[in-house]
C-alpha positions in Angstrom: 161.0 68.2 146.0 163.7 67.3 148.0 166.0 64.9 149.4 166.7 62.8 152.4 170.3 61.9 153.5 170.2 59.4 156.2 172.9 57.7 158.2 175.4 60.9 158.1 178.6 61.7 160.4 177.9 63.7 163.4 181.1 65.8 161.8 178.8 66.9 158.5 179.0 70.5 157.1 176.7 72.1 154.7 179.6 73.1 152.4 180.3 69.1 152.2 177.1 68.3 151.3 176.6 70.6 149.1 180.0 69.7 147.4 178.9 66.1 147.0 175.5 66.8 145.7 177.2 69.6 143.2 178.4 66.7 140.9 174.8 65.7 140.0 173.8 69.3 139.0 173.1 72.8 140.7 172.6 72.6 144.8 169.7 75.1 145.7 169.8 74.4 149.4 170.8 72.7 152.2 169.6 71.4 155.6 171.2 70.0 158.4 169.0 69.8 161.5 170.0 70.1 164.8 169.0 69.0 168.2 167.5 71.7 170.0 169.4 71.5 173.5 172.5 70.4 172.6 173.0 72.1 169.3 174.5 68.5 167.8 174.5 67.4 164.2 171.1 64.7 164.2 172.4 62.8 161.1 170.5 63.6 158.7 170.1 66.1 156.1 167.8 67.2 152.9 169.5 68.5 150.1 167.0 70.5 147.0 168.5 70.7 143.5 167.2 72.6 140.7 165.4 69.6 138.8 164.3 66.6 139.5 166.4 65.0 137.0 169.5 65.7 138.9 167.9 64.8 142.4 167.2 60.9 141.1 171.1 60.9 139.2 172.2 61.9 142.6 169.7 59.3 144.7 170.6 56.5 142.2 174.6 57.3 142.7 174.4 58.2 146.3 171.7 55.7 148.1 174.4 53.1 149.6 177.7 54.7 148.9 180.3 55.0 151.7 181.1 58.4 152.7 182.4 59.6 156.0 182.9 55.9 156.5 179.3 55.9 157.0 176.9 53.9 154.4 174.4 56.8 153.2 170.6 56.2 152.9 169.1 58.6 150.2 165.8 58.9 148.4 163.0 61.6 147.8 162.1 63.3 151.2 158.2 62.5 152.4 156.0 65.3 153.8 156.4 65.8 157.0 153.2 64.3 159.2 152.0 66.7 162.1 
């Protein structure tokens, strides 16, 4: 499973998510898309962690919280519908 980070700065790194997610246990990947033509940060994000015990600590501490001085939106990803 993973998880969605919504509402994120256009200025987002992977290193800086990954740092933030850290503190709620081990970071197996993460994904920032990108717009195709401009290249541009789309803000938002999923993050995967090693269990799903640290990916709700880190939706229960995260969904709301200021970061970036943006208020961050985060809960378990949904499939993606074709």
């Amino acid at each position: 499973m993973s998880i969605y980070i919504g509402n994120l700065s256009y200025d987002v790194k992977k290193e800086d998510l990954s740092e933030v997610f850290t503190e709620y246990g081990s970071v197996k990947r993460v994904h920032i898309p990108t717009d195709r033509e401009t290249g541009r940060v789309r803000g938002f994000a999923f993050v995967e962690m090693e269990s799903e015990a640290n990916e709700d600590k880190a939706i229960e501490a995260l969904d709301g919280a200021e970061w970036m001085d943006r208020q961050l939106r985060v809960n378990k990803a949904r499939p993606r519908d074709n």
